[in-house]
N, C-alpha and C positions, 0 to 999 in steps of 0.2 A: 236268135237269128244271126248269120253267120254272112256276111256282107263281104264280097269276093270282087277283086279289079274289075271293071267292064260290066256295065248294063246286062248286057247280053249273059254273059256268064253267072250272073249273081241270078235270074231268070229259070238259068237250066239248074243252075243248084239248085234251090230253090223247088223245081221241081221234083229233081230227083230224090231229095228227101223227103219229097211227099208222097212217093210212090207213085207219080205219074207213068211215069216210064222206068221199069224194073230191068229193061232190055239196054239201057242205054249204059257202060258203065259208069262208075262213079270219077265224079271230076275231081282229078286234082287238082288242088288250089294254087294258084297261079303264084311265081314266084314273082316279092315284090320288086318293080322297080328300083333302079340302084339308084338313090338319091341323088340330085347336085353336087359336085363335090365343092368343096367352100372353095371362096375366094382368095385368091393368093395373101399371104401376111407381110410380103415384101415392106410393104409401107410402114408396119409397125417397127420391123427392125430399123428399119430406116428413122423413126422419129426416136427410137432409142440412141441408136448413135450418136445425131444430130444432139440430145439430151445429155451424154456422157461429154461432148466436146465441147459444150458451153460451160459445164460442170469443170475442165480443166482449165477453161481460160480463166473462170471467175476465180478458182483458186491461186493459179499464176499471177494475176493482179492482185488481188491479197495480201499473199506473202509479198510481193514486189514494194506493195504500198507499207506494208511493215518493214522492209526494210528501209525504203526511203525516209520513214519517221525517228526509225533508230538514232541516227546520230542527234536527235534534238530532241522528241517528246517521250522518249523509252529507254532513257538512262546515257545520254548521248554525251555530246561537249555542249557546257551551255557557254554563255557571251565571257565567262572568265578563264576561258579555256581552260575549265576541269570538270570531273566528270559529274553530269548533275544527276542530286540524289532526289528524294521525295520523301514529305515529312508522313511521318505514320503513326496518326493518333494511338496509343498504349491507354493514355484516361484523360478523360474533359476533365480541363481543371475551373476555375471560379473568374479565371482571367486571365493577361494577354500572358501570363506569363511562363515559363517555358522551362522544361527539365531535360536533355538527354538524355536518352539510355544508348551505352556501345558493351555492343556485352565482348567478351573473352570467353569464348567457349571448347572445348576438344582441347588435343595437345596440340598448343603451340609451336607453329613449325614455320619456316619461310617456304615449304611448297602447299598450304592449304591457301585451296582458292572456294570460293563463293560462288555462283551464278550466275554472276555477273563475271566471272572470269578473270577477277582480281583476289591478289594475294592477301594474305592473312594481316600482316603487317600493315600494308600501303591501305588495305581497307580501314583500319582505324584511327589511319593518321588522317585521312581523307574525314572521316567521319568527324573526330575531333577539330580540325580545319573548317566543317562546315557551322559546328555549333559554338567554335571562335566569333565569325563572322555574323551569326544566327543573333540580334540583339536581343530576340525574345529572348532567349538559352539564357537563363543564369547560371547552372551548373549543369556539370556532366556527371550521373551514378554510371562508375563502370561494375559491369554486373558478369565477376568472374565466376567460373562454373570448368576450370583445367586444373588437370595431375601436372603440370608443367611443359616441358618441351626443351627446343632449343635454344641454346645463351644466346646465341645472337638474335634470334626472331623475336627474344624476354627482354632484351637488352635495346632495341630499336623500338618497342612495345615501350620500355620503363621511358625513352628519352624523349618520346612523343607527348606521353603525358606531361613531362615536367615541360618540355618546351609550350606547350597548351598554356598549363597554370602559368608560365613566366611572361605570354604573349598576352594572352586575353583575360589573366586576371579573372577566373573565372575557375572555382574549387572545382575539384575531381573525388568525389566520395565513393569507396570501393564498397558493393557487395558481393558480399563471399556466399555461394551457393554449395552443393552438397561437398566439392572438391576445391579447394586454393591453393594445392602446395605447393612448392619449390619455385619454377617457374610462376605458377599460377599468384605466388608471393612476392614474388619478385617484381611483378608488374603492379602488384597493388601499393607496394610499399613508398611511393612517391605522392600519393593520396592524402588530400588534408584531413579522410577522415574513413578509417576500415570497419566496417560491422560484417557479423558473421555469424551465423546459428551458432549455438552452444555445442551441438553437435556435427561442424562441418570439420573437413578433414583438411588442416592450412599446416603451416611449419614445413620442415623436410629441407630446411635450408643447407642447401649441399652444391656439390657437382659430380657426375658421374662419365665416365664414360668404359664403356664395354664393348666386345666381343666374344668370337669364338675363334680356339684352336683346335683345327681339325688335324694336324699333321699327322696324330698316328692312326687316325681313320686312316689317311693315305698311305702309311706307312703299310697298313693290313691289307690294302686292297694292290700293293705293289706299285701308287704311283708314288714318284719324285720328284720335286719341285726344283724346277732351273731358273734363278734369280742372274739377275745382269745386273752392275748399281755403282754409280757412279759414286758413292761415300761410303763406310759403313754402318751409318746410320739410316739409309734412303729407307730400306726394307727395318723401321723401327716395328712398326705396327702391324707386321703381316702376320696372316691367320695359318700360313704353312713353316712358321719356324718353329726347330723343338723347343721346349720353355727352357732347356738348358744352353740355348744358343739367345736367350735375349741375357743381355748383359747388365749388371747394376750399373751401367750407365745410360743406359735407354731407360730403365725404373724409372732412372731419379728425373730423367726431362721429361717423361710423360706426367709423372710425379707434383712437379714446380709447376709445371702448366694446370694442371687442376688444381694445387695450391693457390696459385697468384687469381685464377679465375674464381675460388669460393673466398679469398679476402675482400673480393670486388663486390659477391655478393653481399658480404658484411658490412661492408662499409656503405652499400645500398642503404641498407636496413634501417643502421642507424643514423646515415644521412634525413634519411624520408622522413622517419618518426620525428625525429627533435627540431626539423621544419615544421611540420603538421604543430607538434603540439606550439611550436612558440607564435602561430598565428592564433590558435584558439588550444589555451592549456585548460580551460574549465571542461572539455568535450575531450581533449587527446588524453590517453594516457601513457606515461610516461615509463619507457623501456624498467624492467628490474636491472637491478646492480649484476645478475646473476645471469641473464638473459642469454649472453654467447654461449653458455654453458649447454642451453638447448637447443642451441643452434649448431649440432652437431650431425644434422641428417633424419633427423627421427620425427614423427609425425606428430602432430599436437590437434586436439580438438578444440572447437573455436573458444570452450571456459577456460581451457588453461592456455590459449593463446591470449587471452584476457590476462589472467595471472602474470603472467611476462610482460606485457604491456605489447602485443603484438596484434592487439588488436581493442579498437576503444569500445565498443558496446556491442552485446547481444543481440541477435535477432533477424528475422527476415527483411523480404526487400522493402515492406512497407516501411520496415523501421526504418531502411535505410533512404527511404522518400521522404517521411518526417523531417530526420536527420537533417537532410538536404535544407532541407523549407527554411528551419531554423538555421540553419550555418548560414546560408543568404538571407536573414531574414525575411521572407516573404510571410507576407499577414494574410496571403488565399491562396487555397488550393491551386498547385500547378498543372498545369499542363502536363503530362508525360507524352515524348515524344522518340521515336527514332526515324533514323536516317537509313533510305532503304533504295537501292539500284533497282530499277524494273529490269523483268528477264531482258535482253538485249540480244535478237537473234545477229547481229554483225560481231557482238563480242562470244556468242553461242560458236560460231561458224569459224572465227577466229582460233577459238580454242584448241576445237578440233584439228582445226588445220598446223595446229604448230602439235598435236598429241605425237608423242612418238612411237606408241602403240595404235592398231586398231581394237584394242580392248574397250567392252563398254563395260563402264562398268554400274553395278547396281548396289542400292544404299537400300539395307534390312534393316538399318537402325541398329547396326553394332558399331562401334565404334573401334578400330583396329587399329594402333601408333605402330607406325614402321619407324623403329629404331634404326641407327644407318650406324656401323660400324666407323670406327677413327670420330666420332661427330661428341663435343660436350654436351652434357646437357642440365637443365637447371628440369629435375625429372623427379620425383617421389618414387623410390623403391618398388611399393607395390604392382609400379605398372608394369614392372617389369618380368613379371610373373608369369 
């Protein structure tokens, strides 16, 4: 049955398919009424807006409340006006007692900065400063893991440490992880007590510094370099003179400056070691007769940094936790702890603002040393590769 708009019309269909009336013609079926058309949606746009702008403000308050927390509970100034850190359990120990770990990681430089938006240096002078004061902290493992870097970033790095042990009385036991050298040595070597795998890559006790000279690139491509210089030495180290215009006496003072700088290293060396061992000689071992001999630049793995006496025992960082335990006698397991700056978006924001670039940049996990030309550096060869 076929059911058509209208009483009346569904009737004469009806009939008509029945043959009532053959005279009449057939009905066409009524076109349907055009529905309602819906209600306006005005109001849903409207509660969506309304939705989007509470959504801004709760965020603008947000970040405003994190900022206002910043200088105090998010790595701020605390009551001693410095910057406060936050302990970060590494392993429960058996009691109150306490281990720092500051580790020395990548190449050494005065422009690496952390997170927090502080420098390489000033972060572990801070850190070592906090586990001074820290009475839990019996000792500090610094737990190196760099091909080196530079003298001076190595050399504010070695004087921190000794100033630590001379202050708070409180040993500095280095562990050496897969790299220690040059640099990475040099910071160790004020340590009452070095351990290192048997296979870590330490020694490389040297100085370097390098460049490039391009002049006869220039010279092929038709430029000429126009120097102004108030001495004739100003332009020692430029990369556009021909090597027949540096003179043997520019040699010999670039020469005495890396000289006087790798005797500094040596005298490091065997300053550091023959303090360490005369506080505990049953644990240090004592430098070979022959020792300067390998301390010519060349790399040593941590056995035969052992062999020289450049290093007192074997092994990983547990060894070097052990170590620890016994050199402070402690009769329970310690605590392992380090000291760590929560992100800080006022020192985020700071950063930025002083960046001299708009470069972002992004970290793949390679590790890239920008070498800076005219710059020393206490650096292991291969990185320079």
């Amino acid at each position: 049955m076929v059911v058509w708009n209208g009483g009346l019309r569904s009737l004469a269909g009806f009939a008509s398919f029945a043959g009532m009336d053959n005279n009449q013609p057939p009905l066409v079926p009524a076109q349907s009424a055009p529905a309602n058309p819906p209600a306006k949606n005005g109001w849903m746009w409207l509660l969506v807006a309304a939705l989007m702008l509470v959504s801004v403000c709760v965020m603008g308050g947000l970040i405003g409340l994190v900022m206002a927390l910043a200088p105090t509970q998010m790595g701020g100034v605390d009551a001693d006006g410095e910057e406060s850190y936050h302990r970060v359990v590494i392993r429960k120990g058996a009691g109150e007692d306490k281990i720092a770990v500051v580790d020395v990681s990548g190449l050494i430089s005065s422009f690496s900065f952390d997170a927090s938006g502080r420098g390489l240096v000033t972060g572990i002078r801070e850190q070592l400063a906090r586990a001074g004061k820290d009475d839990d902290v019996k000792a500090v493992i610094l737990r190196v893991d760099s091909p080196g870097g530079e003298v001076l970033a190595s050399d504010e790095i070695y004087k921190a440490i000794r100033a630590f042990q001379g202050k708070y009385h409180k040993p500095v036991v280095a562990s050496m992880g897969s790299v220690a050298a040059s640099g990475g040595y040099y910071v160790s070597a004020p340590c009452r007590l070095i351990v290192a795998n048997e296979l870590t890559i330490t020694g490389s006790i040297g100085v370097i510094m390098q460049g490039y000279n391009y002049r006869g690139l220039l010279d092929k491509i038709g430029v000429q370099p126009m120097v102004f210089k108030s001495g004739r030495n100003k332009d020692m180290l430029s990369s556009t003179k021909l090597p027949t215009e540096i003179t043997p006496e520019e040699k010999k003072m670039v020469q005495d400056l890396i000289d006087e700088t790798y005797l500094r290293f040596v005298a490091i060396v065997k300053e550091g070691r023959t303090e360490a061992r005369k506080k505990n000689e049953k644990t240090v071992r004592a430098l070979a007769a022959d020792w300067q001999e390998y301390a010519d630049g060349r790399i040593l793995t941590g056995k035969q940094a052992l062999q020289h006496g450049l290093v007192d025992k074997l092994g990983n960082f547990d060894t070097a936790v052990e170590e620890t335990e016994k050199l402070v006698g402690l009769a329970e397991k310690a605590e392992l702890i380090r000291y760590s700056v929560p992100f800080n978006f006022a020192n985020f924001f700071r950063l930025v603002g002083e960046a001299k670039t708009s470069t972002v940049k992004v970290d793949l996990g390679v590790e890239v040393p920008k070498i800076r030309s005219g710059r020393l550096y206490f650096l292991s060869p291969f990185i320079l590769d």
